[in-house]
C-alpha positions in Angstrom: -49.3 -75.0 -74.7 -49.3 -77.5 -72.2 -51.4 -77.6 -68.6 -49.7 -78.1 -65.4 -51.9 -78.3 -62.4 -51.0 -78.0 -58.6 -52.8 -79.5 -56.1 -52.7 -79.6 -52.0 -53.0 -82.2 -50.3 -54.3 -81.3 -46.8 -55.9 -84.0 -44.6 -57.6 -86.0 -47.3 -58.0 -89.7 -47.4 -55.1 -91.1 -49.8 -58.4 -92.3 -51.8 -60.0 -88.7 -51.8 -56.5 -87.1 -53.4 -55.9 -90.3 -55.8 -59.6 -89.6 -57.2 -58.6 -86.0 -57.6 -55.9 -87.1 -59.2 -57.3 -89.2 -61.3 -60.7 -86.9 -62.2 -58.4 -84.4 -64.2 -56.4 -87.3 -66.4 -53.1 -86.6 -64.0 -50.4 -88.8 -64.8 -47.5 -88.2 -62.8 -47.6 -86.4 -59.5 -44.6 -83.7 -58.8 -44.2 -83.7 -55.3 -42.4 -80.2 -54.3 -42.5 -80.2 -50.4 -39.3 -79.4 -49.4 -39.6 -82.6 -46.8 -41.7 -85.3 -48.5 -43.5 -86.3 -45.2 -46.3 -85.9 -43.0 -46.5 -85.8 -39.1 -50.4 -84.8 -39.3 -50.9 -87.3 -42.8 -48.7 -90.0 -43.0 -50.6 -91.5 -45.9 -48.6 -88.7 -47.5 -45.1 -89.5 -46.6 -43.1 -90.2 -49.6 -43.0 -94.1 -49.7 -46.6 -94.4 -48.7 -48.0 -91.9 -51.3 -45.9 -93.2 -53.8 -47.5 -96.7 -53.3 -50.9 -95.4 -53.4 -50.1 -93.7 -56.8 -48.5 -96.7 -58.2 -51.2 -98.7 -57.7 -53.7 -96.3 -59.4 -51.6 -96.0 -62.3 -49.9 -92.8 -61.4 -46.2 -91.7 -61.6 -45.0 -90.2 -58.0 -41.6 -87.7 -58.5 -39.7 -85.8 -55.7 -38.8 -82.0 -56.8 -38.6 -80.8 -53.2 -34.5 -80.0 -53.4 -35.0 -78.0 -56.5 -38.2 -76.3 -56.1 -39.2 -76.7 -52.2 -40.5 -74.3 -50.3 -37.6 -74.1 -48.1 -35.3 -73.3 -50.7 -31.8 -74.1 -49.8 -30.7 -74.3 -53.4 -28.7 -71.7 -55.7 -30.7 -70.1 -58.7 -29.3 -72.4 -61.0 -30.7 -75.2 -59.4 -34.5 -74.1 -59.2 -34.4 -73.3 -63.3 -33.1 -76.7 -63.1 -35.9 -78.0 -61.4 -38.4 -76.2 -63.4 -36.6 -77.3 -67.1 -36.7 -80.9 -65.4 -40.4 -80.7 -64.7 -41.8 -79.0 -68.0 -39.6 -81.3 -69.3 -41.8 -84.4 -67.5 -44.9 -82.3 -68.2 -44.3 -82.5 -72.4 -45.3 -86.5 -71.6 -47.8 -87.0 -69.1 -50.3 -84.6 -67.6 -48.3 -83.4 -64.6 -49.8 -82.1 -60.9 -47.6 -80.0 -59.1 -48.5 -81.0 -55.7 -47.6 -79.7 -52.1 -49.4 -80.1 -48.5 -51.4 -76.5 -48.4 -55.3 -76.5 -49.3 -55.0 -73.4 -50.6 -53.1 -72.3 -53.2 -53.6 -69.1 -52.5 -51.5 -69.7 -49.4 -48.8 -72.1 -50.9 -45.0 -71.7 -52.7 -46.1 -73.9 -55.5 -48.7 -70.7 -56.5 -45.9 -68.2 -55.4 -42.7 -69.7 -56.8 -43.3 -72.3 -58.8 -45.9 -71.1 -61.1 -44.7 -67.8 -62.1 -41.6 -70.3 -63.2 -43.9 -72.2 -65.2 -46.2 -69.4 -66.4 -42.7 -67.7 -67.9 -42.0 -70.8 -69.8 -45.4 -70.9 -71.5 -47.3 -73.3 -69.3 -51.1 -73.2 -68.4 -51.9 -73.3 -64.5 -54.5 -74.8 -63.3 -55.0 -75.4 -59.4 -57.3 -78.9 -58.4 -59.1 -77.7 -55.3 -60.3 -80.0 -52.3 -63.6 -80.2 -53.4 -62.9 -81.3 -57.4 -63.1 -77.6 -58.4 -60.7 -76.7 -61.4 -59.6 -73.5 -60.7 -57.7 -71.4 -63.4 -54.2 -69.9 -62.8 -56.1 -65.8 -63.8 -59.3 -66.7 -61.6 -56.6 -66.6 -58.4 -57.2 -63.1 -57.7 -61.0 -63.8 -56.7 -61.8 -64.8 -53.3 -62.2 -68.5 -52.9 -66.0 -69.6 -52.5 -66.3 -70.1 -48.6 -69.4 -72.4 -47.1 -72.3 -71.0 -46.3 -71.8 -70.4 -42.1 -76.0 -70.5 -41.9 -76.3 -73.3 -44.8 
């Protein structure tokens, strides 16, 4: 079985999300923001991001029409989507990667991977702080900082 993993990217550094990136061996990045672009991180508009990937090595891809949030596309074309990227992941180790921290709190957890969980895939969600965190372990509350600590 092959491992997909989704990331966020929040308000990290292009550097930060690039070593994420490249800690877990990820290859090509999915993007599937249904608008690749940033107001609040424009190192994360599409041109921009897919510079800072190329020059570590890694493959940048737009998925946003097909499996966006925002979906504004027919059935057919999501299954589509998803064939097209387990299709991608059989190659390279893929991240699935949209702008929410969270997973949790994200379409790529809600819509996405129940797509790719169907088809056989293993989830795994790269959190802002490095953690791995598997697809099952989802239903446990995230570890919060310590408010006193």
């Amino acid at each position: 079985m092959m491992a997909i993993f989704t990331i966020g990217h929040s308000n990290q550094t292009a550097e930060q999300f690039v070593g994420l990136l490249q800690t877990y061996g990820v290859r090509l990045l999915a993007d599937v923001r249904s608008s690749p672009a940033s107001r609040f991180a424009p190192q994360f508009n599409r041109d921009a991001l897919a510079r800072s990937l190329q020059d570590a090595g890694i493959g940048y891809r737009w998925f946003g029409r097909a499996l966006g949030g925002k979906p504004r596309a027919p059935e057919p074309v999501f299954s589509a989507g998803i064939a097209d990227l387990l299709q991608a992941a059989e190659t390279q180790s893929t991240a699935v990667m949209c702008a929410e921290r969270d997973p949790r709190m994200c379409h790529r957890t809600h819509l996405v991977t129940p797509a790719l969980l169907k088809n056989g895939a293993i989830v795994k969600h790269i959190l802002g702080d490095g953690t791995l965190l598997a697809h099952d372990a989802l239903q446990q509350p995230l570890k919060q900082p310590d408010l006193f600590g």
